[in-house]
C-alpha positions in Angstrom: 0.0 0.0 0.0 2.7 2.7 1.2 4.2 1.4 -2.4 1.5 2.5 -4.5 1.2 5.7 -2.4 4.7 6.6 -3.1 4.2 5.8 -7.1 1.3 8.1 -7.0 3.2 11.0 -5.3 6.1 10.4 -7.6 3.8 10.6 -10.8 2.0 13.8 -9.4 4.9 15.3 -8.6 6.5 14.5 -12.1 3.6 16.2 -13.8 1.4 14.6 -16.5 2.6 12.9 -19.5 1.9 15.7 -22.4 2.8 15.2 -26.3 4.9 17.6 -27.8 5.1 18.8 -31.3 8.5 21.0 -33.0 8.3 24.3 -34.4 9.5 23.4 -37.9 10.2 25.2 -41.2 8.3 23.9 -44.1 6.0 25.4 -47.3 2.8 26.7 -46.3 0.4 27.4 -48.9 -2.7 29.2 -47.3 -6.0 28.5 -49.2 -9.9 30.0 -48.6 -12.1 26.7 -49.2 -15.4 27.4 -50.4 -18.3 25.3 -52.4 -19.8 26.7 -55.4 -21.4 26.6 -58.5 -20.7 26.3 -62.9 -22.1 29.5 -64.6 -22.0 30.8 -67.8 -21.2 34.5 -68.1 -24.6 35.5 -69.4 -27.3 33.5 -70.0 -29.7 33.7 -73.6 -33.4 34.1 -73.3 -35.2 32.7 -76.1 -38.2 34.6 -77.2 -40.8 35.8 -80.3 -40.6 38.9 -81.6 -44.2 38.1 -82.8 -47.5 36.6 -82.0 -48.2 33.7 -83.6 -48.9 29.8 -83.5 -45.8 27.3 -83.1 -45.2 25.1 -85.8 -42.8 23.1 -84.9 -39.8 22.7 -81.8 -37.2 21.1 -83.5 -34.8 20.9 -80.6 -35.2 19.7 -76.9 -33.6 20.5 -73.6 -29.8 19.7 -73.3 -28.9 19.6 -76.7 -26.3 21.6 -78.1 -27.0 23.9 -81.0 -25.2 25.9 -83.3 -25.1 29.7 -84.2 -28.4 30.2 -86.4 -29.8 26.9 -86.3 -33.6 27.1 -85.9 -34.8 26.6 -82.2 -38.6 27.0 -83.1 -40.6 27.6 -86.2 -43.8 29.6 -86.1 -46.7 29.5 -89.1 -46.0 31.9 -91.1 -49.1 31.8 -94.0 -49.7 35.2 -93.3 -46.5 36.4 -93.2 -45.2 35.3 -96.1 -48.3 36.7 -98.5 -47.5 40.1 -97.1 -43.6 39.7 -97.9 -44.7 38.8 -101.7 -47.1 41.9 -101.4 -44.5 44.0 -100.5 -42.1 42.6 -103.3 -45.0 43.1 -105.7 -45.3 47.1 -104.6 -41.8 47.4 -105.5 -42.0 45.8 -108.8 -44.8 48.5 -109.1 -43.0 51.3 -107.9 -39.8 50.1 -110.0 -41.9 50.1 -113.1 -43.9 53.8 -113.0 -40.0 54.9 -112.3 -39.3 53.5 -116.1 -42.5 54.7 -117.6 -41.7 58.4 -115.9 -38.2 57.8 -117.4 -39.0 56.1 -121.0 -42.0 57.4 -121.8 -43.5 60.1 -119.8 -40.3 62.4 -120.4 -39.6 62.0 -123.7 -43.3 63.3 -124.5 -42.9 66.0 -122.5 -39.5 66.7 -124.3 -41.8 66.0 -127.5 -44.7 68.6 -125.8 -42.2 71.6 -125.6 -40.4 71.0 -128.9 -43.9 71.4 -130.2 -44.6 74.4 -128.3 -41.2 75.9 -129.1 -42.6 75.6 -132.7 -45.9 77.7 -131.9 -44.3 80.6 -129.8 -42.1 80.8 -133.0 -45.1 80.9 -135.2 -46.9 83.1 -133.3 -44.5 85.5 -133.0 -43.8 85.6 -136.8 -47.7 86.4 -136.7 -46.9 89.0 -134.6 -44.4 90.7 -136.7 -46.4 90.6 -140.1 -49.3 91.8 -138.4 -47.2 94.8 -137.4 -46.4 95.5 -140.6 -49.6 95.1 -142.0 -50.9 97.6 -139.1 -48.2 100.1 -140.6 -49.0 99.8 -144.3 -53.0 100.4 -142.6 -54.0 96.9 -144.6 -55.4 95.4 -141.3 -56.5 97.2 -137.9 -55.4 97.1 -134.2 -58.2 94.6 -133.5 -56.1 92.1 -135.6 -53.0 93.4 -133.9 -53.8 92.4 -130.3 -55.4 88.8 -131.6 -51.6 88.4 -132.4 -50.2 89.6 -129.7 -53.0 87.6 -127.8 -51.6 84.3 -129.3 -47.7 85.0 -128.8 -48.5 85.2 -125.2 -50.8 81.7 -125.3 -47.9 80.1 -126.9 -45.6 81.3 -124.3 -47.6 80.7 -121.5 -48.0 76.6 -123.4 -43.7 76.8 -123.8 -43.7 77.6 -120.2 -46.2 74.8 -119.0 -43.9 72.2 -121.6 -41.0 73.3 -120.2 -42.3 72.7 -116.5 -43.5 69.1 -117.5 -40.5 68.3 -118.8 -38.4 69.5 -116.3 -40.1 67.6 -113.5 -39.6 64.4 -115.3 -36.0 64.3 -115.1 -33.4 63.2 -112.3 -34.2 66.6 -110.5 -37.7 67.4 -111.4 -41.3 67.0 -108.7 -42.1 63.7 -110.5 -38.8 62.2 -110.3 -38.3 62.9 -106.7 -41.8 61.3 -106.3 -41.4 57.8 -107.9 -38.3 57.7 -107.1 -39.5 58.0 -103.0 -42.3 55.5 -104.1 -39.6 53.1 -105.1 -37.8 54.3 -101.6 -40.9 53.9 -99.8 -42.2 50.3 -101.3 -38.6 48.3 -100.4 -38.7 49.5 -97.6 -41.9 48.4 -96.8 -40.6 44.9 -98.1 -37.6 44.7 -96.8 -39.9 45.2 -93.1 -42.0 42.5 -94.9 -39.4 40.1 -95.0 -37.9 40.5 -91.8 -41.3 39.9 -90.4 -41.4 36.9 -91.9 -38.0 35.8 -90.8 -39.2 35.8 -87.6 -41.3 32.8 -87.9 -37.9 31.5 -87.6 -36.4 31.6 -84.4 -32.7 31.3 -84.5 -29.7 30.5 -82.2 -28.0 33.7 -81.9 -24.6 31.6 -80.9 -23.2 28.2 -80.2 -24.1 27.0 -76.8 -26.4 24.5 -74.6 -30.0 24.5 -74.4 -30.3 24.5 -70.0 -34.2 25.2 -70.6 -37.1 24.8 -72.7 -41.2 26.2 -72.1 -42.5 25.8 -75.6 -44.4 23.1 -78.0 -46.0 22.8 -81.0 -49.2 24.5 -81.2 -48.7 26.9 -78.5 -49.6 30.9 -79.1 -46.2 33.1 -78.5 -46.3 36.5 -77.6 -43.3 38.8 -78.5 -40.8 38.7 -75.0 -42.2 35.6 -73.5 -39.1 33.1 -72.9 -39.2 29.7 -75.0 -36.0 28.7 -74.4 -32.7 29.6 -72.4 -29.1 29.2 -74.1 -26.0 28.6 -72.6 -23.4 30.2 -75.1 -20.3 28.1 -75.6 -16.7 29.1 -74.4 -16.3 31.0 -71.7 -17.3 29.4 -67.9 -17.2 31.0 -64.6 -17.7 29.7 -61.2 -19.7 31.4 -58.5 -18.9 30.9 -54.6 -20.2 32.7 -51.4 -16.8 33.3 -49.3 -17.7 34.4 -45.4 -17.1 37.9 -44.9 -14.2 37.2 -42.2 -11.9 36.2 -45.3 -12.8 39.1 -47.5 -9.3 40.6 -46.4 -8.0 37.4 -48.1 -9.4 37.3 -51.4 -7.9 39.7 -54.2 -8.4 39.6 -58.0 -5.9 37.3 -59.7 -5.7 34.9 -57.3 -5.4 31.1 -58.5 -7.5 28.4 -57.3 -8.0 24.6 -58.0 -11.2 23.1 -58.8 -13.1 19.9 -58.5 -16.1 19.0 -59.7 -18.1 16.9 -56.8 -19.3 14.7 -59.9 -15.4 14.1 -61.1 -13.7 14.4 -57.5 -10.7 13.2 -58.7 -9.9 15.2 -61.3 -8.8 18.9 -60.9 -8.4 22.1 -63.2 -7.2 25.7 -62.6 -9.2 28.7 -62.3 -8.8 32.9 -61.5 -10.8 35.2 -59.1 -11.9 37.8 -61.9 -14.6 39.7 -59.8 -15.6 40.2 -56.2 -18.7 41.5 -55.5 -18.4 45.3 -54.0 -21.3 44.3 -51.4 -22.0 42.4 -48.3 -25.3 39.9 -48.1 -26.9 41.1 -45.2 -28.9 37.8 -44.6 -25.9 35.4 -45.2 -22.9 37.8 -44.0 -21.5 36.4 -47.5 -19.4 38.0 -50.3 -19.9 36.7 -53.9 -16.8 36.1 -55.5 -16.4 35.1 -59.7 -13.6 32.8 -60.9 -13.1 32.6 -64.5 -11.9 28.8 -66.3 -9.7 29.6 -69.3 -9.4 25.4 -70.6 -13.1 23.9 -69.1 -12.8 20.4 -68.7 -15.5 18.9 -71.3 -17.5 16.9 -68.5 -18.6 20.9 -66.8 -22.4 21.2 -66.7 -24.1 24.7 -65.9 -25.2 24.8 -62.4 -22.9 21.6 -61.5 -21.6 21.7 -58.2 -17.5 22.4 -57.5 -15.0 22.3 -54.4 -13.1 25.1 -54.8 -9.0 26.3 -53.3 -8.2 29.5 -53.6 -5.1 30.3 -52.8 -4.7 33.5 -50.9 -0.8 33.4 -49.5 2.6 31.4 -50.0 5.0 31.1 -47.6 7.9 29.4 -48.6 10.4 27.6 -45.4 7.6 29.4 -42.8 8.0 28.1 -39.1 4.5 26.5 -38.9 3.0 24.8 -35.8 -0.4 22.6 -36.0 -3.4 24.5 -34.8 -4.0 22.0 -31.9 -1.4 23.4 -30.1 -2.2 26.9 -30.1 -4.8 28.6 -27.9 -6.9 31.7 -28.7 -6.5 31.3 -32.2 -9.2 33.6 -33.2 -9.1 35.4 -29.9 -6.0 37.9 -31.1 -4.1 37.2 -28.3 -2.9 33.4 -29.4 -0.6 31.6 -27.2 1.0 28.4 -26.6 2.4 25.9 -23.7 6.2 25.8 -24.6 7.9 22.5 -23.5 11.7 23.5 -21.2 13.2 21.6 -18.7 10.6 19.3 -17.9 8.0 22.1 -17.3 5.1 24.2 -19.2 6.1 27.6 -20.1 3.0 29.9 -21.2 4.4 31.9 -24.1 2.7 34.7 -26.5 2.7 34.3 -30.0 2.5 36.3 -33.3 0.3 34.1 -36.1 0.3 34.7 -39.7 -1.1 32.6 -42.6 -3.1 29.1 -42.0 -3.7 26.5 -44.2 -5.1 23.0 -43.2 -4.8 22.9 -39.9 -1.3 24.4 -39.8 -0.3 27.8 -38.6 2.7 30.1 -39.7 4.2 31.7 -36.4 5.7 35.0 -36.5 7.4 35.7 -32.9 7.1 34.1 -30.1 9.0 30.9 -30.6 12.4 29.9 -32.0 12.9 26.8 -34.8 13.4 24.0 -33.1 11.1 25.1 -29.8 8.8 22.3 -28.8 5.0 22.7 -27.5 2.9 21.1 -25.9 0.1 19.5 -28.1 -3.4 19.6 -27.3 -3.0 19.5 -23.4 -5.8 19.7 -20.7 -5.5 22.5 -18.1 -2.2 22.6 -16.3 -0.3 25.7 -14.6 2.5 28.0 -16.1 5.6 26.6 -14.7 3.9 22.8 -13.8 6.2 19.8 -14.5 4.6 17.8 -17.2 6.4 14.5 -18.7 6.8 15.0 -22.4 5.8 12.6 -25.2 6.9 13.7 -29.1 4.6 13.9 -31.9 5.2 14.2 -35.5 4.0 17.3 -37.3 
């Protein structure tokens, strides 16, 4: 009995047995880990610029398209008869422009040659009739009668003359068909692309993530049919908690696992941090950009994702088991020394799985006590190694 009394005192007074871990120097890579999600950049609504009945949905959900294949095809009946009614306008317009030019112009050319001849007739009646005045062989009655018709054929010279001159390239009638040529394409060409809108078209390569239409359904113009997910370029979308904002910068690197392909890993970039805090989830949105997707990527498909935020190459690193008030500010540690526990302040940097850099407060080499209980600054302990 007095033996096991004196093996007990013996123990107590040795102190408890206590594993220790070394401060050691070794790469430290510190990461922000965060789960998130495959986005495209921008997303394409699908919709019909007109009302009208659906024809015919040639494509389904999750297939990939290319840039203008047809997506959906609306009846287009109508459509089409006012598209050759416009057409038909312009072939009208187009040909009162040619009669204007080949026919209607060269008459009036014609009309004022004609009435260049009759001012000159009349005013040869004019002159005779002045001289018969003089020699008193006819009277002044007969004089104004000519002077009367020199100023009729003028007045018909002028009207020719105005005829003629509006049917040529700067002329009233000119300007007129020619806008009614202007006027009727352009009235086609809104015609046709009327019509071309019976045909709804991928604007780009991409993935069809969603589809709301089938045949015989009524579309109104901005109602979404379909949503495309252009090809190329991917981003991934995490929340990151507000406490490592400080972390996160643009440029950063990351790696990236898809939870569907854990295995297998690919690079990606922080391109864009949100400017804002969500005030429900005390969250930060962060963007990272994929320049080489892996082919297996799916939009919305759930990632792991490591950015990393600091590098420390040969830091002096401890686990964080053995260091107390981590995220108090004030951390410290129990240092191992002679068979005793020595309560020692520390200076903590960057942390990456479970590891901590230390700053001051410790020497290479230094060992600490890992994990321990409660115990006394300055209480013996018996010390038992650990590997870092």
């Amino acid at each position: 009995m007095a033996g096991l009394l004196g093996y007990a005192a013996q123990a107590w007074w040795r102190g408890p047995v206590v594993e220790l871990e070394s401060l050691v120097r070794r790469d430290l890579v510190q990461t922000v880990v965060g789960s998130g999600h495959v986005e495209s950049p921008n997303r394409v609504d699908i919709a019909s610029q007109i009302t009208a009945t659906v024809a015919r949905v040639p494509v389904q959900e999750g297939m990939a398209v290319r840039a203008g294949e047809v997506l959906v095809a609306l009846s287009d009946a109508d459509l089409q008869a006012a598209a050759r009614q416009g057409e038909l306008a312009v072939v009208q317009a187009r040909a009162r422009m040619r009669q204007l030019r080949d026919v209607q112009s060269p008459l009036a050319a014609q009309a004022l040659r004609q009435a260049d001849a009759q001012l000159e007739s009349a005013r040869a009646g004019l002159r005779r009739s002045q001289a018969l005045v003089q020699q008193g062989f006819i009277g002044q009655a007969a004089l104004d009668d000519a002077a009367k018709a020199v100023e009729l054929a003028d007045a018909q010279r002028t009207t020719a003359r105005v005829q003629l001159d509006s049917t040529r390239a700067a002329g009233s009638d000119f300007a007129l068909a020619a806008g009614a040529v202007v006027e009727a394409q352009a009235a086609a060409d809104v015609a046709r692309a009327r019509a071309a809108f019976a045909l709804i078209r991928a604007p780009r390569d991409g993935l069809l993530i969603s589809r709301h239409v089938e045949a015989g359904d009524v579309v109104q113009p901005g109602k979404v049919l379909m949503t495309l997910s252009p090809s190329g370029a991917v981003q991934l979308v995490l929340d990151v908690d507000e406490k490592n904002l400080r972390l996160i910068a643009l440029g950063q690197t990351a790696q990236v696992s898809a939870d569907a392909f854990a295995q297998e890993r690919f690079a990606a970039t922080v391109a864009y941090i949100n400017p804002g805090v969500n005030a429900q989830t005390g969250a930060v949105e962060v963007k990272l950009t994929v320049d080489h997707a892996p082919a297996y990527l799916r939009q919305d498909m759930t990632v792991s994702i490591d950015i990393e935020v600091a590098r420390r190459p040969q830091a002096l690193v401890l686990s964080s088991a053995s260091i107390h008030g981590l995220d108090s500010g004030v951390p410290w540690c129990w240092v191992y020394a002679h068979g005793q526990a020595h309560r020692v302040a520390l200076t903590v940097g960057s942390r990456s799985a479970g590891l901590v850099e230390v700053l001051s407060g410790l020497a290479e080499g230094d060992r600490v006590i890992l994990g321990v209980g409660t115990i006394r600054d300055a209480q013996r302990v018996r010390a038992r190694s650990a590997v870092l």
